[in-house]
C-alpha positions in Angstrom: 12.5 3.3 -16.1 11.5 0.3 -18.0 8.7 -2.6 -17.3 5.8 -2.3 -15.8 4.9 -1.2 -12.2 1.8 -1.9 -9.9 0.1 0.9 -8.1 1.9 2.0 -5.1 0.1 2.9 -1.5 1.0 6.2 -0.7 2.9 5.9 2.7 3.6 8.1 5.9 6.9 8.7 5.0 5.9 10.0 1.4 3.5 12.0 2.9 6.3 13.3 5.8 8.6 14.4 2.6 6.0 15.7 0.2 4.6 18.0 3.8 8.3 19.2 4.6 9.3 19.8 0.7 6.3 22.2 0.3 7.0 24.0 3.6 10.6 24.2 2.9 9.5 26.2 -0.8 6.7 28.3 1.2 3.6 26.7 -0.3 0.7 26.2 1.8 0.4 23.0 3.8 -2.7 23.5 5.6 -6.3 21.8 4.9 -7.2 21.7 1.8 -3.4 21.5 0.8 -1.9 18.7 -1.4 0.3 17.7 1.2 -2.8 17.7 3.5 -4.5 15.3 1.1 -1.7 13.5 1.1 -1.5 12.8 4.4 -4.9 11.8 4.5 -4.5 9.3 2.5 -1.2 7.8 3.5 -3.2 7.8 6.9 -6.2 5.5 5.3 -3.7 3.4 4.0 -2.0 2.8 7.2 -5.5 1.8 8.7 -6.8 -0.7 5.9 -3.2 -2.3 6.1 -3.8 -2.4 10.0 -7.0 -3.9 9.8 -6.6 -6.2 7.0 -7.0 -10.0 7.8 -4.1 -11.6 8.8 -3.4 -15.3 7.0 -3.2 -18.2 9.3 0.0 -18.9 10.6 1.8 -22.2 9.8 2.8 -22.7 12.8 3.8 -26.3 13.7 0.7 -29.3 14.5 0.2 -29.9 18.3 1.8 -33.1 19.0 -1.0 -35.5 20.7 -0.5 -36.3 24.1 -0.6 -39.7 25.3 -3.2 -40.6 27.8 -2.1 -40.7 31.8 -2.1 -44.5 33.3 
């Protein structure tokens, strides 16, 4: 791999893999696990992306309206 790479969030689908890899080998997967860690935080991420401020939209200028006669 070459250049440089940002930290990655830990998702829910990394965490579904890393859960059903560990199972499929016979390692624990209960609390305290890493998978269970894992999970916990792919689960925090989820939340802070779900609660993180959305920009403003750019959604077109109302048009004025002209006044009634």
């Amino acid at each position: 791999m070459s250049g440089k790479r940002g930290p990655t969030k830990t998702t829910q689908a990394d965490a579904s893999r890393i859960q059903s890899a560990q199972a499929r080998n016979g390692q624990d997967t209960g609390k305290g696990a890493f998978s269970a860690r894992v999970q916990s935080a792919a689960a925090k991420n989820a939340n802070a992306a779900a609660a993180a401020p959305k920009p403003p939209s750019k959604a077109a200028p109302a048009t004025p309206t002209s006044p009634k006669k």
